[in-house]
N, C-alpha and C positions, 0 to 999 in steps of 0.2 A: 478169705482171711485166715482159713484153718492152716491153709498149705503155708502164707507166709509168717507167722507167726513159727511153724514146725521148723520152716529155713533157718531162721532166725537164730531159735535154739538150738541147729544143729550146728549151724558156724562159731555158738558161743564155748560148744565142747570142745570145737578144731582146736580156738584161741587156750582154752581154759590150764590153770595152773591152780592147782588144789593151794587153799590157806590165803591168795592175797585178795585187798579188798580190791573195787573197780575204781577206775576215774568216768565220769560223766560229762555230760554234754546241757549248758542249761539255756533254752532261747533268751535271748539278749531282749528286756525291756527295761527302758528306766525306772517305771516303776517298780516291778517287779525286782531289779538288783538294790533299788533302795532299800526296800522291805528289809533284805539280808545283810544291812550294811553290819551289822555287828559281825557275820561270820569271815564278809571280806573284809574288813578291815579291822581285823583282829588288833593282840597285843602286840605284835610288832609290825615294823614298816614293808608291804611286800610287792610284788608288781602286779597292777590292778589295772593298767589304760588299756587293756586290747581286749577287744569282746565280741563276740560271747565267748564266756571261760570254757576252756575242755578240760576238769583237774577238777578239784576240789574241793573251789574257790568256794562252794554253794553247796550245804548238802543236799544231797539228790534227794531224801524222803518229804523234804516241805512237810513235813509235821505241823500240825497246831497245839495237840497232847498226846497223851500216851495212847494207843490202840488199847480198842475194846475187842478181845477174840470172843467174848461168850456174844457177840452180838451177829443177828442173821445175818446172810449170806447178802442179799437186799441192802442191808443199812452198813453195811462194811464199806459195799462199790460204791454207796451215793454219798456215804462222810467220811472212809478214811481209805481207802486201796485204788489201785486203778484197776479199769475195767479187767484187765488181764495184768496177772504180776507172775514173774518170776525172779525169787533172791536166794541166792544159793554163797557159800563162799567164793567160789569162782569167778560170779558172771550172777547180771541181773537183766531183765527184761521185761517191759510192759508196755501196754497197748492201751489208747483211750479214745472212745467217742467225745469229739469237743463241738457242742452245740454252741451257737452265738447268737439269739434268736431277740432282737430287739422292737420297739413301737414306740413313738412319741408324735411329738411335735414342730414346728419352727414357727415364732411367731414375729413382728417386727413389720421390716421393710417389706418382707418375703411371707405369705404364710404356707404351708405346704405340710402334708403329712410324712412322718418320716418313719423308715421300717429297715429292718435288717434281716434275712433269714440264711444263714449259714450252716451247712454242715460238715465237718471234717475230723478228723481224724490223723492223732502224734503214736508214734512208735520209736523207743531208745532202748537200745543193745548196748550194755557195759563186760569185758571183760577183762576180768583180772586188774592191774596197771597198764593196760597195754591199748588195748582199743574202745573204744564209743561210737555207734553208730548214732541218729537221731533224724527220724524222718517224718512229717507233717504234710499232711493235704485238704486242702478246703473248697467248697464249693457255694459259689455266694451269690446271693441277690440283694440287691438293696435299694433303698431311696435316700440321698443325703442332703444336707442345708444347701442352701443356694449358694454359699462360697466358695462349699465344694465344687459342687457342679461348675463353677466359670475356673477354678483354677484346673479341673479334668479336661475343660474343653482347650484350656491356654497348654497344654504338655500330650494332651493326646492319651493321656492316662488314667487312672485312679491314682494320686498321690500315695506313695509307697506303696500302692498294691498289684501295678501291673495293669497288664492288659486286659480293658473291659469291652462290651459290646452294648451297645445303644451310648454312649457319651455326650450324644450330642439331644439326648430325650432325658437324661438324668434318672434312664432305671436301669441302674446298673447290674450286669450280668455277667462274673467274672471267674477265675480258676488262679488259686494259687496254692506254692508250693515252697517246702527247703528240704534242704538234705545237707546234712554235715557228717563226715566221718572220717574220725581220727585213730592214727597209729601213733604210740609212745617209743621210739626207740630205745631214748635215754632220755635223763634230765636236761641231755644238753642238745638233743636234736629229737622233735614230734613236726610230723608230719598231717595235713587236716587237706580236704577237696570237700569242697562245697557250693552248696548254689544258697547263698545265703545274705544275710546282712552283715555289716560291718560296723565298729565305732570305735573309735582312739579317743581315748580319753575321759575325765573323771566328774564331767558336768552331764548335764541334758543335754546339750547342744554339743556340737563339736565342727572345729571351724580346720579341722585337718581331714579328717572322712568318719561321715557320722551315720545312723543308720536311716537316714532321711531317702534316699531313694528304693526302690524295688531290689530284692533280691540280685545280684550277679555272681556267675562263676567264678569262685578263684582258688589257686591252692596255697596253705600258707604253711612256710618249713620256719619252726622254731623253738630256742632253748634256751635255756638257763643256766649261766657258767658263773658261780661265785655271786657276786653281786650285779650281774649282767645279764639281761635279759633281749634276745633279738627274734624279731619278726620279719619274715619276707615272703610278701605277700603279693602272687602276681592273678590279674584280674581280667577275664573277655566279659566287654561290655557290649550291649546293644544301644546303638541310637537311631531313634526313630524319625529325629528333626532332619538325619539328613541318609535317605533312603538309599539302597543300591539301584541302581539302573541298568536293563540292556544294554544300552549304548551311553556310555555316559559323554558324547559329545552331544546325544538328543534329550534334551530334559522331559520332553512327552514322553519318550519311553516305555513301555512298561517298567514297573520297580518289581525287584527281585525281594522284598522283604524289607530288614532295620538294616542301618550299617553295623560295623562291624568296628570298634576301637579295643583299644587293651591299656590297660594301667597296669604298675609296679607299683608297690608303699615299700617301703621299706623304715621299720623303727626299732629303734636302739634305747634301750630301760636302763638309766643306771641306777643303784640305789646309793645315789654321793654320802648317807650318814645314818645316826637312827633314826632322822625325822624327814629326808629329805628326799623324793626320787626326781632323778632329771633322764628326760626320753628327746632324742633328736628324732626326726620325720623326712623321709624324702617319698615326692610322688615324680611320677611322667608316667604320662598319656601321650600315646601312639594311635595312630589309624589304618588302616587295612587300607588298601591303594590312595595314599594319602598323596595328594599333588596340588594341597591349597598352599599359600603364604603364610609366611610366620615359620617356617621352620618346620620340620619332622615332626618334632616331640615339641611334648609341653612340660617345665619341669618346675616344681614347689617345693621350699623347704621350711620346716616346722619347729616349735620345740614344744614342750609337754611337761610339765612343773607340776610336783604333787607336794606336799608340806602338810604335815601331819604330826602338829608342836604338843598334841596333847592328843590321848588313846581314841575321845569320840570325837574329836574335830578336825575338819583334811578341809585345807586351801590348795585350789589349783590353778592354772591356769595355764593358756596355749596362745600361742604365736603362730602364723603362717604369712609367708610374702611368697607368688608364685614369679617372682621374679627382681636378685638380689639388687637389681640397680634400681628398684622402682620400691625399696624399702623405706619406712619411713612413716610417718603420721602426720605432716601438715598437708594443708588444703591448698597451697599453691603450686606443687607439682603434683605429678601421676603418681603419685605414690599407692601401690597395689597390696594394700597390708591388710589382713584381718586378726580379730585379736579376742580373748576369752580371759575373764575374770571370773571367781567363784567363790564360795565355800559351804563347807556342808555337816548335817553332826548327827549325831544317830541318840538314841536315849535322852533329849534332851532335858534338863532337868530333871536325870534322874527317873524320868516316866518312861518306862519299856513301850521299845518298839512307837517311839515318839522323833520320825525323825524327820528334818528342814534341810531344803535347798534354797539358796541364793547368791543369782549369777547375771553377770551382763554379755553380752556380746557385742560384738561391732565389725563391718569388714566397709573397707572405701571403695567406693566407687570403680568397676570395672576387676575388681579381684578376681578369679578365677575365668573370666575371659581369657580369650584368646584373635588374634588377629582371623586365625581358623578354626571356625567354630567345631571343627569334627574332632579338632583334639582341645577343646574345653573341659574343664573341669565338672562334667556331669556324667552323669547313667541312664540311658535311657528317658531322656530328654528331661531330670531332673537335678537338681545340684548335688553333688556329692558330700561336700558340707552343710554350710548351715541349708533349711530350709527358702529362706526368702533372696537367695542368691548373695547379693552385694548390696551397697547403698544403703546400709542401714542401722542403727541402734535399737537394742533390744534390753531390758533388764526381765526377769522374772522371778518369782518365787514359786517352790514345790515343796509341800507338808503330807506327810502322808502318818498313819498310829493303825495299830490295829490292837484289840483286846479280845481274846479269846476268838471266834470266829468274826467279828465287825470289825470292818475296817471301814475309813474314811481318806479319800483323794484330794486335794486342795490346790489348783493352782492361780496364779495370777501372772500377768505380762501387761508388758508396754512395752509400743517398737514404735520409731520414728522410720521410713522409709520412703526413698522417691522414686517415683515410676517415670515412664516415659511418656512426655508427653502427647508425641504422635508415633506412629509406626516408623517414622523417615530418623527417629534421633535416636540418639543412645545414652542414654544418662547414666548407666552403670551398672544397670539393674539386673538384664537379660541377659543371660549369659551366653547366650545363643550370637547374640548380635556381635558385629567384629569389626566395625567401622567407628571411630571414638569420633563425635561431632561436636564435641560439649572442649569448653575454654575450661570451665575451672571442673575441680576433683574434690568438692566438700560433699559429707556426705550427708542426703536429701537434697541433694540438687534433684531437680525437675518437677513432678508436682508429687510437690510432699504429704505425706500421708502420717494420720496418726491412728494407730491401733490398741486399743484395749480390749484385752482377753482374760476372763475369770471363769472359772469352773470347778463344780464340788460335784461329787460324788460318794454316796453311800452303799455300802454293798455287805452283803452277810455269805461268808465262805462256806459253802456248802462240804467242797470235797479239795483241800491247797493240792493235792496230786497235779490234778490238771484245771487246778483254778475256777473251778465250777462254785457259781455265784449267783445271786440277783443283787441288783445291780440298780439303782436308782441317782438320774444324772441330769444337772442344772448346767448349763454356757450361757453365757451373755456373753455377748461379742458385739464393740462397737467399734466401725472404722470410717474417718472421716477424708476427702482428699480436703486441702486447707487452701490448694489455689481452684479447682473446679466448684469445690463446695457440694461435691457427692457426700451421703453422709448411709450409710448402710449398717441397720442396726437388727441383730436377729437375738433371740433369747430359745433357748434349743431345750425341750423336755423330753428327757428318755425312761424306760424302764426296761427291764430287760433279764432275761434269764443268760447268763455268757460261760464261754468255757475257751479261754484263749492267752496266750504269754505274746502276741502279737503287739505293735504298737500303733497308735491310729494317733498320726500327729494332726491335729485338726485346727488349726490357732490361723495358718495364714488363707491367702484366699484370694477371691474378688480379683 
């Protein structure tokens, strides 16, 4: 760690220019970008849908108050520095152990003990205006609820965390990673290559590409011309659902590994006034020796709406149809539309650092399918947008306040969604699937389900650098199917010491 830590600061003197400040790199969580909704959405209207920010959207110290220097060397690292700091005018750099060390409960349908034991470690390199590096590694063991566990075994994964070992024992054994590092040319052209997560847009959720799947490669060139903002972001994905082959006219084969697909986004930020910005979205997804049905590519177009009528309050909302002839919102054709409503407000009432989320979602039936499932709209055998694929309505609510070091997490949801009934049908759900069997296109067709998900959390900030906390956590999660008459109800107690900007989406399931 001595030797890279010395790289590190010698690369920051190659870059360095005496006098300017640095731009930073901040991992992308919703919670976490709520917290700082005052500094993003400042006094006036600016571009905020594409994340995580590399600029200075965020200030990089996470302060809670003023530093204490007369205080020892000891209580400096555990409440206010990171383990290793360097800030110089130039160029800044630091280094931090981030432990994630959890124990609880699951009690209900399921009972089972539940544990987390994580160890890893984040590294960010700033210099000048010009570059950000920003790199994290973790090493994980864990036990999770039982929803997890059937939705790992239904993807073959850990839900946004990649590839695990034991999945089908539910003691998970896993390694994960990001790296993000950007160049600033100009204002009007930055360049970033990463293996990281993604999100368009100004809710939780995001129904164009949200950071709901694992980590993929992409490099994305973009800038800012007057009131115009563009991204173009191209993507090598892995999918695991449909593997490479020796011989691909022999399906026993051996397999060479995941496949192999590629996406494009491309989005365009305008800021139409002082209160209003509007972003257009375009995706295609491509596959590597692709020779199924349905065409080459798969292609989706977006829009992205922010309205921010008054300083703490932004309404937003998003459109996607992955296909313009199939545009639309009644239940009597194939209409392939997904669609996002919102808004959100920071200070509210006047109380600092008091801020609410409330937003719905909805996509019909068969959205992000494809006739060929190797250019579907997923990563690594999960959806690219919202979490629960298609087929579904969702409203939720997200509160989060913090007061000196305590803060408080608050969410609530309710999703109406329909599954399939047998392996042989398709009701809209799986995106995997590429064969439409179903007459009509309402969504919750097939066996409907209803989910409610609530969850509070208490936690006292030990050290905002790198989020070092204890951490005290309440779910109740109830979901019922309403034609089988399954009814799976688990109440989830955790406690825990954490140190993580990660996001653990844990709502859907089963």
């Amino acid at each position: 760690m001595k030797y890279t830590r010395i790289a590190f600061v010698v690369l920051a003197f190659l870059f360095a220019k005496t006098g300017l400040s640095q731009i930073h790199y901040q991992p992308y969580s919703y919670e976490q970008y709520q917290r700082n909704m005052t500094q993003i959405h400042g006094d006036s209207l600016a571009h905020t849908a594409v994340k995580p920010f590399i600029g200075t959207n965020i200030d990089a110290r996470h302060e809670i108050g003023p530093r204490d220097t007369t205080r020892s060397w000891w209580y400096r690292k555990l409440f206010q520095e990171h383990l290793i700091e360097v800030a110089k005018d130039d160029h800044t750099f630091y280094l931090d152990f981030m432990p994630d060390f959890i124990m609880g409960a699951e009690r209900g349908t399921n009972s089972k003990t539940l544990w987390t034991n994580t160890r890893g470690a984040q590294a960010g390199l700033s210099v000048n205006k010009k570059f950000s590096l920003f790199v994290s590694f973790y090493e994980n063991q864990a036990r999770y609820p039982s929803f997890i566990d059937s939705a790992a075994r239904g993807i073959g994964n850990l839900p946004g965390q990649g590839y695990s070992k034991n999945i089908n024992t539910g003691k998970y054994d896993w390694m994960n990673s990001t790296a993000n590092m950007s160049y600033h040319f100009s204002d009007a052209f930055q360049v970033s290559v990463a293996y990281d997560k993604l999100h368009i847009g100004e809710g939780y959720r995001s129904v164009l590409v949200s950071d709901n799947p694992y980590n993929f490669t992409h490099a994305r060139l973009s800038g800012t011309v007057g009131r115009w903002q563009y991204h173009s972001i191209w993507a090598y994905m892995n999918d695991l659902r449909n593997p490479r082959l020796a011989d691909g006219d022999d399906p026993f084969s051996d397999r060479l590994g995941n496949g192999v697909k590629y996406g494009v986004f491309h989005y365009i930020d305008y800021l139409a006034g002082e209160k209003v910005s509007l972003g257009l979205f375009h995706s295609l997804i491509w596959a590597q020796n692709n020779q199924g049905a349905g065409g080459k590519a798969n292609g989706g177009l977006g829009l992205n709406v922010k309205y921010q009528p008054w300083q703490k309050y932004i309404f937003y909302g998003q459109l996607y149809a992955d296909d313009l002839s199939k545009f639309g919102f009644g239940s009597n054709d194939n209409h392939r539309t997904a669609f996002q409503l919102g808004g959100k407000t920071f200070d509210l009432f006047d109380v600092a650092n008091l801020n609410v989320t409330a937003e719905y979602n909805q996509a019909a039936p068969y959205t992000y399918q494809h006739p060929n499932s190797r250019i579907n709209y997923t990563s690594n055998g999960e959806a690219l947008a919202h979490p629960r694929g298609a087929n579904f309505r969702e409203v939720l609510g997200i509160a989060t306040y913090r007061w000196n070091r305590w803060e408080v997490y608050g969410q609530t949801m309710y999703a109406r969604y329909g599954l399939d009934p047998t392996d042989a049908r398709n009701v809209g759900v799986d995106l995997f699937k590429e064969e439409v069997t179903e007459e009509g296109f309402h969504i919750g067709q097939g066996n409907l389900n209803n989910l409610f998900y609530h969850e509070i959390r208490f936690s006292y900030v030990m050290n905002p650098k790198y989020n070092l906390r204890w951490e005290l956590g309440l779910i109740d999660r109830r979901n019922k199917n309403t034609v089988t008459g399954d009814y799976h109800h688990a109440t989830i107690f955790t406690f825990g010491l954490r140190s993580s900007f990660r996001t653990f989406q844990r709502e859907y399931g089963d």
